[in-house]
LUMMILUM-549626 format. One line per 3 residues: their letters; for each residue x, y, z of N, C-alpha, C. Coordinates in Angstrom, 2 decimals. Example, Ala and Ser with C-alpha at 12.3 -4.5 7.8 and 13.67 -1.06 7.14 Angstrom:
residues 2
AS) 13.19 -5.69 7.80 12.30 -4.50 7.80 13.20 -3.30 7.80 ~ 12.85 -2.25 7.08 13.67 -1.06 7.14 12.90 0.03 7.87 .
//
This chain:
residues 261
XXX) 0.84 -1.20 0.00 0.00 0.00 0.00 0.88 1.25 0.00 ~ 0.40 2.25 -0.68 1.29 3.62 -0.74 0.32 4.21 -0.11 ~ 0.76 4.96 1.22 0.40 6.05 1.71 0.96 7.84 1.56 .
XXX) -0.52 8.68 1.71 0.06 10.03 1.46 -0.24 10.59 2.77 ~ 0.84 11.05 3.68 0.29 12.07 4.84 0.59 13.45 4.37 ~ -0.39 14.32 5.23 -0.28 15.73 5.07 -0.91 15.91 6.47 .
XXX) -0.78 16.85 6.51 -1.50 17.70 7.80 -1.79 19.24 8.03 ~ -2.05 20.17 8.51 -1.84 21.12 9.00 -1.65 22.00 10.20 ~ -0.62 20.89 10.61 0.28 21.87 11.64 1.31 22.02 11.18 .
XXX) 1.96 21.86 9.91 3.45 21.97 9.28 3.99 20.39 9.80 ~ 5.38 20.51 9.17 6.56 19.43 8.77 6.50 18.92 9.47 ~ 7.02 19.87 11.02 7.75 19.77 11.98 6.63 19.14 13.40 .
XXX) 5.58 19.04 12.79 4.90 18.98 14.19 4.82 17.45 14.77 ~ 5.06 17.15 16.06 4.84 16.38 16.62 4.01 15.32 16.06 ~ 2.44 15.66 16.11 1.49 14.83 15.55 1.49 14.17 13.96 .
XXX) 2.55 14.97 13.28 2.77 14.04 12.21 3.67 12.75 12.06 ~ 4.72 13.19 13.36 5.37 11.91 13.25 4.74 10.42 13.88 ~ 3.64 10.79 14.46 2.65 9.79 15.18 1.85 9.25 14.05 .
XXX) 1.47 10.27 12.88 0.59 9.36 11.28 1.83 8.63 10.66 ~ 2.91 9.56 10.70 4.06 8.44 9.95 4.15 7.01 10.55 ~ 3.91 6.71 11.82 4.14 6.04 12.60 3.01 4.55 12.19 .
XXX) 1.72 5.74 12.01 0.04 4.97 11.87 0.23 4.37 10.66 ~ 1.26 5.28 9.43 0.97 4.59 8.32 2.01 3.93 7.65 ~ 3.14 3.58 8.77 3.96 2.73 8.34 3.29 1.36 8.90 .
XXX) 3.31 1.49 9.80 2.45 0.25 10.25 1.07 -0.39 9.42 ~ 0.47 0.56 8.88 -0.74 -0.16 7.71 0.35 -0.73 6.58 ~ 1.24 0.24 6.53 1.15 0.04 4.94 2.12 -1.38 4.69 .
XXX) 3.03 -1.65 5.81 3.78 -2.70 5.78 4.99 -2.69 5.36 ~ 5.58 -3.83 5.39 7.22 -3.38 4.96 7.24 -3.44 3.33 ~ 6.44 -3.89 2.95 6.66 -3.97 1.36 5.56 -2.75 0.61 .
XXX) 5.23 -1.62 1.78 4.26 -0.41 1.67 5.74 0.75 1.39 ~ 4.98 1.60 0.94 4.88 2.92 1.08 5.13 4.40 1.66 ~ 5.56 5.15 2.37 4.78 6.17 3.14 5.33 7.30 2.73 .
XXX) 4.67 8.47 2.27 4.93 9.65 1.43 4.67 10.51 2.37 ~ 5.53 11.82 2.51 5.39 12.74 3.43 5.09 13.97 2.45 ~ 4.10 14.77 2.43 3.82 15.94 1.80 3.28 16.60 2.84 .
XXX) 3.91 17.72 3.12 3.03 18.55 4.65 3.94 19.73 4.25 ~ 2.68 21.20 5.23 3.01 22.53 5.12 4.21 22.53 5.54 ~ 4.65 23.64 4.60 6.12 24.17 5.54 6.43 24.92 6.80 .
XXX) 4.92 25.71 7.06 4.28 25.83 8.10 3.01 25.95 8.55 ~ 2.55 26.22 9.86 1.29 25.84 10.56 0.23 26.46 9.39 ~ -0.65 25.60 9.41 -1.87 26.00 8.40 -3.04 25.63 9.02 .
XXX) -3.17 25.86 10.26 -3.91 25.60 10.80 -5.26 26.67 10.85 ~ -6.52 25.96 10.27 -7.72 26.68 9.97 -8.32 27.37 8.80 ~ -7.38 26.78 8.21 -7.05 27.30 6.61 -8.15 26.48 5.68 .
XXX) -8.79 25.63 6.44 -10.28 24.95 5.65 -9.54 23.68 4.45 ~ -10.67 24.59 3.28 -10.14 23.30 2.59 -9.63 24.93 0.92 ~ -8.81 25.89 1.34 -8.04 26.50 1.19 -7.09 25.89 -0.12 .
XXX) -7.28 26.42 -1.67 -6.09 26.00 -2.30 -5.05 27.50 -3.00 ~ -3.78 27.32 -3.50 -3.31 28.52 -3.54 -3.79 28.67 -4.92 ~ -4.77 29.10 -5.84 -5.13 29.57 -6.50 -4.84 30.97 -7.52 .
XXX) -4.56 31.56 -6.82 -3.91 33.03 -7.32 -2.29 33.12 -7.06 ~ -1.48 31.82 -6.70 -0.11 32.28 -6.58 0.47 30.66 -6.39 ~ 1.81 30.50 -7.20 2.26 29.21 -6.93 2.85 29.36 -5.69 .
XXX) 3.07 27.46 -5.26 3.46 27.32 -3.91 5.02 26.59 -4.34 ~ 5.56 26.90 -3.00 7.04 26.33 -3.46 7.14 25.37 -3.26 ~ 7.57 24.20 -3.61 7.43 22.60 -3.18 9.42 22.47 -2.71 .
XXX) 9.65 21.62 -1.78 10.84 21.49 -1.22 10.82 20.27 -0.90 ~ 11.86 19.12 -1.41 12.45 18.18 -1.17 13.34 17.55 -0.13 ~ 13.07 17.46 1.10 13.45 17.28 2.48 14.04 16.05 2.67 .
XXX) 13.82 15.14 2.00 14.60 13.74 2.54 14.02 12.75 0.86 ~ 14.08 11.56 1.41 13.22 10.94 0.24 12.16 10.82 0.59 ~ 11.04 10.83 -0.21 9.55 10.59 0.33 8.98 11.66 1.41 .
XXX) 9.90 12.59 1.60 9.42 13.68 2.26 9.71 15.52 1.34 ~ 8.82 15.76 1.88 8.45 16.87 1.01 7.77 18.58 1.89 ~ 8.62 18.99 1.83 7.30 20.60 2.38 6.99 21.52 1.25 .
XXX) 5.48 21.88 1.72 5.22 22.86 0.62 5.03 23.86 1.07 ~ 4.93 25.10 0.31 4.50 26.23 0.85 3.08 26.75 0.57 ~ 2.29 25.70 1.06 0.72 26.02 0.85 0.15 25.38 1.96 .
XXX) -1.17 25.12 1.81 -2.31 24.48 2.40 -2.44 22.91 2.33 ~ -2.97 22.33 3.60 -3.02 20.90 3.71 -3.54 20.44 1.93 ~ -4.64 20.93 1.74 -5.41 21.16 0.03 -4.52 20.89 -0.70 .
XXX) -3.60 21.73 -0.69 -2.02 22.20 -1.44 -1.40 20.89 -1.61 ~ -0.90 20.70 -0.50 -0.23 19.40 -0.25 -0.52 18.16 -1.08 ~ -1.65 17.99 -1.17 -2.44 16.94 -1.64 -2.25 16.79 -3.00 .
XXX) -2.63 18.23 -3.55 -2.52 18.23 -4.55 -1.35 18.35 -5.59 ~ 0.12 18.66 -4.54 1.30 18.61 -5.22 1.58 17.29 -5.27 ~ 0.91 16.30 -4.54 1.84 14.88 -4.03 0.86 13.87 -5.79 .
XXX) -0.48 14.32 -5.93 -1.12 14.05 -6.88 -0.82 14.35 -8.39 ~ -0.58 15.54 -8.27 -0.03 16.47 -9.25 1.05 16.19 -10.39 ~ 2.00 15.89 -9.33 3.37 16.14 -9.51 4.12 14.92 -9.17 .
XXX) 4.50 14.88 -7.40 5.26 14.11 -7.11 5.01 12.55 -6.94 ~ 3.66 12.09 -6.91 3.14 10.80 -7.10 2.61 10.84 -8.40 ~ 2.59 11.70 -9.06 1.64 11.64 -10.52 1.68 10.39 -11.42 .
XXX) 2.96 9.63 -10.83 2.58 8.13 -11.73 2.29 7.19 -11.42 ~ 2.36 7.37 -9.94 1.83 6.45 -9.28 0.87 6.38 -7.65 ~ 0.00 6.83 -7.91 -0.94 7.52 -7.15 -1.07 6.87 -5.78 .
XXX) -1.25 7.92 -4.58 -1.49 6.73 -3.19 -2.58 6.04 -2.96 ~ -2.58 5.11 -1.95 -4.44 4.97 -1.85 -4.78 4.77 -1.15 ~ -3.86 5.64 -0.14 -4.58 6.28 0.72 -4.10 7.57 1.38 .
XXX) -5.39 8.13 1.65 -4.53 9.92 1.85 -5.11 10.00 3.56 ~ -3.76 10.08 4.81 -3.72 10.60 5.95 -3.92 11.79 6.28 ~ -4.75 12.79 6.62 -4.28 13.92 7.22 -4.16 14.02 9.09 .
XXX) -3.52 14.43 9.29 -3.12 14.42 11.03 -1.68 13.83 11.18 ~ -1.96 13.48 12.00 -2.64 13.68 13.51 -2.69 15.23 13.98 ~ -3.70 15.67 13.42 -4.03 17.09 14.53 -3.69 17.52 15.96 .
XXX) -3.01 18.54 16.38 -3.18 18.97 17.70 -4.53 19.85 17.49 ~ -5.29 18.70 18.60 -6.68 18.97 19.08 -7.73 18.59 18.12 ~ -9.07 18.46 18.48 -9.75 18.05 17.85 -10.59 18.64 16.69 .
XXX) -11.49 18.37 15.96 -11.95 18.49 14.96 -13.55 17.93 14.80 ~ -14.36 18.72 15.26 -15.54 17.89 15.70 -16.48 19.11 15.31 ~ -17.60 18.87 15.39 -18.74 19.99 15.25 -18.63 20.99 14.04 .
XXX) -18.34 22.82 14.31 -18.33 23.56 13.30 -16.90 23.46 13.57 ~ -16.13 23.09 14.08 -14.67 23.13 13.52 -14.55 22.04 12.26 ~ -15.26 21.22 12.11 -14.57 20.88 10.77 -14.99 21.93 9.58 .
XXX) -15.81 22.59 9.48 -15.98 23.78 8.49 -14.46 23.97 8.12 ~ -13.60 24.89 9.25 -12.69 25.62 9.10 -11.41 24.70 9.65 ~ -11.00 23.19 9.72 -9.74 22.96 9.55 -9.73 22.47 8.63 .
XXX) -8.05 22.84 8.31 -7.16 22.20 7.16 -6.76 20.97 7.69 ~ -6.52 20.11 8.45 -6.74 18.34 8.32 -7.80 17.98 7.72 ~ -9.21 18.33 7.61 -10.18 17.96 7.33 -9.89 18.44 5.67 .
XXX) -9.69 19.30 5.45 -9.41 19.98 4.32 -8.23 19.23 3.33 ~ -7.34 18.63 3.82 -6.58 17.62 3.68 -6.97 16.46 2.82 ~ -7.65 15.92 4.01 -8.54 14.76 3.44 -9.43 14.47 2.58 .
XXX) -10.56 16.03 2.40 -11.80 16.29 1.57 -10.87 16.13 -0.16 ~ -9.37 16.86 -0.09 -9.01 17.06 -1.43 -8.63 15.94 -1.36 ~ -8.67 14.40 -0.91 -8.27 13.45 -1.42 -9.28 12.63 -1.72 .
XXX) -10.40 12.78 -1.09 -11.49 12.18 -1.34 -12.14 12.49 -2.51 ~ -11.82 13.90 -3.24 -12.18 14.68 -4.67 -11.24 13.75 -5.96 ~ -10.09 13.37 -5.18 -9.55 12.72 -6.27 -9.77 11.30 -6.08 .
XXX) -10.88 10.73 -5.68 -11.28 9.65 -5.43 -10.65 8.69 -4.97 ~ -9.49 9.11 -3.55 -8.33 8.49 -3.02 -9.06 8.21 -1.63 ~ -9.34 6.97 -0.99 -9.55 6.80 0.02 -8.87 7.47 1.09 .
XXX) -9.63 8.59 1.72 -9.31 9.39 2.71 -9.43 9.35 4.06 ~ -8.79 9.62 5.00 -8.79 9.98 6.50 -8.63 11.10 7.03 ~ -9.01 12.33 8.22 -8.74 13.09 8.83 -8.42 12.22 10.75 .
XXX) -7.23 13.02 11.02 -7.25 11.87 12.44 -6.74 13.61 13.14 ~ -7.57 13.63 14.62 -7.44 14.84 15.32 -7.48 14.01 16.71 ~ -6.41 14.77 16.97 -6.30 14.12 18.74 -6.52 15.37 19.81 .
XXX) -7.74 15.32 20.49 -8.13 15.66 21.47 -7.40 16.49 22.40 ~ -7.12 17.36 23.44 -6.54 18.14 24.35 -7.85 18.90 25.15 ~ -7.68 18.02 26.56 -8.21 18.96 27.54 -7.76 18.63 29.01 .
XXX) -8.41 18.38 29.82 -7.83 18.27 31.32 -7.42 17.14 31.27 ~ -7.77 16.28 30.96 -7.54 14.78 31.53 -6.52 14.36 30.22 ~ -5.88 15.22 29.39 -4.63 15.12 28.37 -3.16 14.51 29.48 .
XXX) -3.11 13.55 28.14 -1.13 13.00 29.12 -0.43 14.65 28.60 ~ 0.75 14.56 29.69 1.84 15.58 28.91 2.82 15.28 28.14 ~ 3.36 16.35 27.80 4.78 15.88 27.20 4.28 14.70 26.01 .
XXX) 5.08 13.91 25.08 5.01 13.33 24.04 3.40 12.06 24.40 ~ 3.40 12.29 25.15 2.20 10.61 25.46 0.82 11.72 25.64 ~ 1.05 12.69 24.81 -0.29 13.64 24.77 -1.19 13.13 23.02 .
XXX) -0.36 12.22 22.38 -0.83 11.28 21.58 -1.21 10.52 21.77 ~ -1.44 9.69 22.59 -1.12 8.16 23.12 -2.38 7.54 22.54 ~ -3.32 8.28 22.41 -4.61 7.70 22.34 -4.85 7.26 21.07 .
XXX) -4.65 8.27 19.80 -4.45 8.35 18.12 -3.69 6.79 18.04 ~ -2.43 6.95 19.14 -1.13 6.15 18.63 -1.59 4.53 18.89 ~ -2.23 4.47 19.59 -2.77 3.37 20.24 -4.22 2.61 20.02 .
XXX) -4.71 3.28 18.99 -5.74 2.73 18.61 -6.25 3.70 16.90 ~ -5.76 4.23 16.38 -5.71 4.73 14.99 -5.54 3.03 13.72 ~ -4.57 2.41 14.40 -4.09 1.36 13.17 -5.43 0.64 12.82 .
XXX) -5.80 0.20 14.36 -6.82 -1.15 14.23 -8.51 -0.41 14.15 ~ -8.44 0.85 13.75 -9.78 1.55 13.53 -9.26 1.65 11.85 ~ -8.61 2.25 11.22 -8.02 1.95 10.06 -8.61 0.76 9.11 .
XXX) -7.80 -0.15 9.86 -7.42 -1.36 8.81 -9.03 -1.58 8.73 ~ -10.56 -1.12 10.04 -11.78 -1.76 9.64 -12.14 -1.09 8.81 ~ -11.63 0.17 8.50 -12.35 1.24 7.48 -12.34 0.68 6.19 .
XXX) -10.56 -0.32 5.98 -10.67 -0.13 5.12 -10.96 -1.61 4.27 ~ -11.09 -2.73 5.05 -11.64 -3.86 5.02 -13.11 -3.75 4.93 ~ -13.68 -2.55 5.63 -15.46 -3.18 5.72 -16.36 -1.82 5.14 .
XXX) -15.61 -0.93 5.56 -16.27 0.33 5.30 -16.79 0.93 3.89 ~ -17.45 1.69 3.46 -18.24 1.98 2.52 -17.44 3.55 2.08 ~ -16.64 3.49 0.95 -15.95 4.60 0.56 -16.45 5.30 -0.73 .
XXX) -16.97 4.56 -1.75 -17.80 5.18 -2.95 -19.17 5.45 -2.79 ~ -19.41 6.16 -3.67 -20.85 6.61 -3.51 -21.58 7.02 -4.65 ~ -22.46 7.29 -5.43 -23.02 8.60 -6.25 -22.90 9.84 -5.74 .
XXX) -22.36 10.64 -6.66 -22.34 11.68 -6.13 -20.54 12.15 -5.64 ~ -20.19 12.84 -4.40 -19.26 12.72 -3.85 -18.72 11.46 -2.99 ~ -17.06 11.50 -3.35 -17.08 10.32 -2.53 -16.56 10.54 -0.80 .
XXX) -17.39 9.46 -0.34 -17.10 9.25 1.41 -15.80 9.49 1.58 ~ -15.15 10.21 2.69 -14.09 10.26 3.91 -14.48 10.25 5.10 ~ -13.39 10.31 6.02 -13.62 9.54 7.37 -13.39 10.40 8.27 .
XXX) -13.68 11.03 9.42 -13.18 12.00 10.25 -13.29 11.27 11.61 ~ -11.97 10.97 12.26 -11.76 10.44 13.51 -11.23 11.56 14.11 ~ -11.65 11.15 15.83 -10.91 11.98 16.71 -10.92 11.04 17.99 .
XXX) -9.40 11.37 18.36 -9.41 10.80 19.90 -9.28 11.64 20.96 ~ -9.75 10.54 22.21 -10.20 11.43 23.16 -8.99 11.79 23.70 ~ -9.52 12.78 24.94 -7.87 13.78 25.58 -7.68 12.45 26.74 .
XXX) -7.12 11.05 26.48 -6.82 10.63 27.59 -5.76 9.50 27.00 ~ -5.57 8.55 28.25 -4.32 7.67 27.57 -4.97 6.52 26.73 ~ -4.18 5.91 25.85 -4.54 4.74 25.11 -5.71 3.94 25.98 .
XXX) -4.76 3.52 27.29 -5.60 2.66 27.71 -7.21 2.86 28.63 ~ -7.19 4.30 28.66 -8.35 4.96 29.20 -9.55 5.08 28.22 ~ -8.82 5.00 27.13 -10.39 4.88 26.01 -11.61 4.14 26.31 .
XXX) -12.56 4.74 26.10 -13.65 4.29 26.64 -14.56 3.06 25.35 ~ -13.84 3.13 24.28 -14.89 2.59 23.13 -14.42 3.60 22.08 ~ -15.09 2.80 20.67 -15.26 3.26 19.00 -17.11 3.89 18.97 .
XXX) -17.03 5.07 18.48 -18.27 5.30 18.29 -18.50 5.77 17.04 ~ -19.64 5.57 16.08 -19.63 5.56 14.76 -20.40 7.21 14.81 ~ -20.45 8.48 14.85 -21.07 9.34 15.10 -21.32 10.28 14.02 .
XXX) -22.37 11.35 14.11 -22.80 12.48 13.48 -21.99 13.63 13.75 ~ -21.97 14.49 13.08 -21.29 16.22 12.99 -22.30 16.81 14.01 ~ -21.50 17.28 15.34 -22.64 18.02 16.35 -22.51 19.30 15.49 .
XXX) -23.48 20.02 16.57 -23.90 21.15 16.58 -24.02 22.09 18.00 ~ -23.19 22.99 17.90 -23.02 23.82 19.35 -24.06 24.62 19.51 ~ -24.20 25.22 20.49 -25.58 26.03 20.55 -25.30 26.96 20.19 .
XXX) -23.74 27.51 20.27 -23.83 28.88 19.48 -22.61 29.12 19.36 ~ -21.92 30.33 18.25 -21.11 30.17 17.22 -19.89 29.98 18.03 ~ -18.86 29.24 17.13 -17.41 28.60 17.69 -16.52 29.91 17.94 .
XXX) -16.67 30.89 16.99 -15.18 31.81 17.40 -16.01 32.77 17.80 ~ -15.51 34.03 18.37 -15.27 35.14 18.52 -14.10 36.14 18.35 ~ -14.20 37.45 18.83 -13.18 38.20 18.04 -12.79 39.16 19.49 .
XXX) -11.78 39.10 19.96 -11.09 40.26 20.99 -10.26 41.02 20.36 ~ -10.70 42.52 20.54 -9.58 43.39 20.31 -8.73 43.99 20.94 ~ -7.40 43.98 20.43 -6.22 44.31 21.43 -5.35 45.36 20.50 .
XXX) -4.97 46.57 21.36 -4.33 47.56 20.99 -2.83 47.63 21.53 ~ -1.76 46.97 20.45 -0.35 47.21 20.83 0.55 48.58 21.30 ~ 1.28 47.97 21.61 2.45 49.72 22.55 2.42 50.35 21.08 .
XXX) 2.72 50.71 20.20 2.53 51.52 19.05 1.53 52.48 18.84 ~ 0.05 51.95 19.75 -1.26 52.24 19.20 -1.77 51.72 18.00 ~ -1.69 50.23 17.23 -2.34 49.69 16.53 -3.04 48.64 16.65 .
XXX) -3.68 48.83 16.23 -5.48 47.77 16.31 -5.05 46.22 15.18 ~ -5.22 45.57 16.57 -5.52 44.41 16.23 -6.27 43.85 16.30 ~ -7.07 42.11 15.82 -8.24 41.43 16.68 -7.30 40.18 16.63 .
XXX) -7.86 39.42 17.36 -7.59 37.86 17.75 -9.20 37.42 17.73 ~ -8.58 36.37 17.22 -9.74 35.10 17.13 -9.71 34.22 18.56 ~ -10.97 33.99 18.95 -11.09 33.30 20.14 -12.05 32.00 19.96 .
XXX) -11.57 31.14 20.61 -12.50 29.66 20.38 -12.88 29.61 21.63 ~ -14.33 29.82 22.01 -15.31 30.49 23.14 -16.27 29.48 23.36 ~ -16.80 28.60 22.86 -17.40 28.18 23.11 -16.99 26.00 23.32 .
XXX) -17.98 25.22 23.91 -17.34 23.86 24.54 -18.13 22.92 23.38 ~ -17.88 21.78 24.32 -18.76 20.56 23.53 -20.24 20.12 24.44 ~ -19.81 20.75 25.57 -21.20 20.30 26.88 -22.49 20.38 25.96 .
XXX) -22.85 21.58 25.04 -24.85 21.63 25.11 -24.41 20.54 23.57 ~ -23.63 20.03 22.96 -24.10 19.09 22.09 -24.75 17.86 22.00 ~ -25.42 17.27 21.05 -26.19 15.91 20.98 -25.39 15.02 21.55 .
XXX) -26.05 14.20 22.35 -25.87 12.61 22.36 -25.57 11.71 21.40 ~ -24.61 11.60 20.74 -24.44 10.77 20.09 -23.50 11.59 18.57 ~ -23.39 12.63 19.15 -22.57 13.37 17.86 -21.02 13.09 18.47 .
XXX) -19.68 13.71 16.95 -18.96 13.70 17.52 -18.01 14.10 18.80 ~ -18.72 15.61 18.88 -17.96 16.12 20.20 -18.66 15.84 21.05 ~ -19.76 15.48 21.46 -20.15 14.81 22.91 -19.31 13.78 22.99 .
XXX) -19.32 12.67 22.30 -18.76 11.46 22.18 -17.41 11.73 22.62 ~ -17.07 12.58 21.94 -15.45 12.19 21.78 -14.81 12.87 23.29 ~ -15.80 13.92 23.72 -15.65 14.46 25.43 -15.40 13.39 26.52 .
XXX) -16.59 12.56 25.94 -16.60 11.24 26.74 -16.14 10.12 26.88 ~ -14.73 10.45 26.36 -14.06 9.62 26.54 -14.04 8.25 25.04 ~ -14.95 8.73 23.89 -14.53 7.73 23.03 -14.05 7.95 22.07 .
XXX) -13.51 7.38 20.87 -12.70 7.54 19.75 -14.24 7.54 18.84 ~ -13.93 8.89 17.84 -15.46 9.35 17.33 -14.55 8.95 15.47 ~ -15.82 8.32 15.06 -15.44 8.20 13.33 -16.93 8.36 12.94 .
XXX) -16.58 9.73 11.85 -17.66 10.20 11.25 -17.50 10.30 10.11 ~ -18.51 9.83 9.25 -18.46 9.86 7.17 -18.92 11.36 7.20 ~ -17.92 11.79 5.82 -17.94 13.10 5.78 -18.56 12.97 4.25 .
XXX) -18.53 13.93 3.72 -18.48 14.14 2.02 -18.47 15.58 2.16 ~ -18.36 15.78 0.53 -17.63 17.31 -0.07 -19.31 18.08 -0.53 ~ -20.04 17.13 -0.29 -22.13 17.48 -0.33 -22.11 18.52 0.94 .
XXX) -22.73 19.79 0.58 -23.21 20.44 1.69 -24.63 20.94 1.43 ~ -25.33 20.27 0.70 -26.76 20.30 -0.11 -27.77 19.40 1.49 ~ -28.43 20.03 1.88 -29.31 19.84 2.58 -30.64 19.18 2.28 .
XXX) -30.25 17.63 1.72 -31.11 17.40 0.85 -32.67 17.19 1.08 ~ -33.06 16.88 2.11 -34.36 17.16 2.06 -35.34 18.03 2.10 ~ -34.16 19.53 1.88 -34.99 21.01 1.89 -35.57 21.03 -0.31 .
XXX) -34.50 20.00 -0.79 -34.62 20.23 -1.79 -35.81 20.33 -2.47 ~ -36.68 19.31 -2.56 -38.42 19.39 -2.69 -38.93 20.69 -2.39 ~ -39.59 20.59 -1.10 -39.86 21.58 -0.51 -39.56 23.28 -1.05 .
XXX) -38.05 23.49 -0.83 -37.71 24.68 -1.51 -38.22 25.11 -3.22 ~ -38.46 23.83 -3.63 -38.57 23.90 -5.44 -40.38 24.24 -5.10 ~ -41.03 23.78 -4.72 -42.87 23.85 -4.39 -42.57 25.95 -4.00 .
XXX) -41.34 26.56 -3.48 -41.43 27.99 -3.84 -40.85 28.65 -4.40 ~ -39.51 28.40 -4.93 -38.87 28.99 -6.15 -39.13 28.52 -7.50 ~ -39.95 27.58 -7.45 -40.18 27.01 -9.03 -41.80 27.64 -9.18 .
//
């Protein structure tokens, strides 16, 4: 098996060497594993491509690669260009610092990662690891991804349902903020919904006198559904949710046509 990781926390981040880790182990010794990731943090950058300006692509080792774009980016240089003859099949994004659940998948680039691999009809993954109180420190603040990512994997890709009409299926996992062996369970879950909006905006005025804002992530996972991903994944379980690149609300479709038609 040839694997493609990307991510968006850049090259250098911790949590990628934990997917290198996930997808040497799938892919086997007679596998694969391709490194294409930002040259730096791209974190929130969606599903973001550089469109109006080329990105610089940089050759780091063998099979490793930084670009100077978006997780999107990434994907699409490793497709593009540097796998162009021989395509992966399967596209990693993560391991995320922190999770990816509710309206944060709108706006990350892991998710964004994955969506552009699922466009090129490459069996995709997003993997986001959790951070809150009950987080290990120091390097075993993975432990959970590291310790149970392979054998959630290999069912995706033995049993799971990846084509479709229409757009095709990807996968959005997240583990919880605790150790491997504290996991509580696999839960197959829905995209929550917070009661109310994820960011906000503080403004702060530097020694110069210039106006800045910062973005603030204000709001929790507490008022979400039972059974979505960020309740779930609060509670201690490893959350896998089918995504697609569909944001068509399809059963308004009828309905809406009985007044614009």
């Amino acid at each position: 098996m040839r694997i493609l990781v990307t991510n968006d926390d850049g090259i250098s981040a911790p949590g990628l060497k934990v997917a290198e880790a996930i997808a040497a182990e799938l892919a086997g010794p007679d596998g694969e594993v391709w490194i294409v990731a930002p040259a730096f943090e791209q974190s929130g950058v969606s599903h973001c491509v550089s469109y109006i300006r080329p990105m610089r692509l940089e050759k780091l080792d063998e099979r490793r690669y930084a670009v100077e774009g978006s997780p999107a980016d990434c994907v699409l240089a490793a497709i593009g260009s540097i796998l162009s003859e021989t395509p992966p099949d399967l596209v990693i994004s993560g391991v995320n610092r922190g999770h990816n659940v509710a309206d944060d998948t709108l706006y990350s680039g892991t998710i964004g990662g994955a969506m552009e691999g699922a466009l090129h009809g490459i069996r995709s993954v997003a993997l986001s690891q959790y951070y809150g109180p009950g987080s290990p420190s120091g390097t075993a603040a993975f432990d959970a991804a590291a310790g149970h990512a392979v054998a959630i994997l290999r069912k995706l890709l033995d049993q799971a349902q990846w084509n479709r009409e229409g757009y095709q299926l990807f996968y959005n996992l997240n583990f919880p903020a605790v150790a491997a062996s504290e996991v509580q369970g696999v839960r197959a879950t829905f995209q929550g919904a917070r009661p109310g909006p994820t960011f906000g905006v503080k403004p702060q005025t530097s020694p110069n006198g210039r106006h800045y804002l910062w973005l603030t992530h204000r709001t929790g996972n507490g008022g979400t559904a039972e059974g979505s991903d960020a309740r779930e994944c609060s509670n201690g379980y490893v959350t896998v949710t089918p995504l697609s690149a569909d944001l068509t609300v399809q059963e308004m479709v009828k309905p809406l046509s009985e007044i614009v038609e």
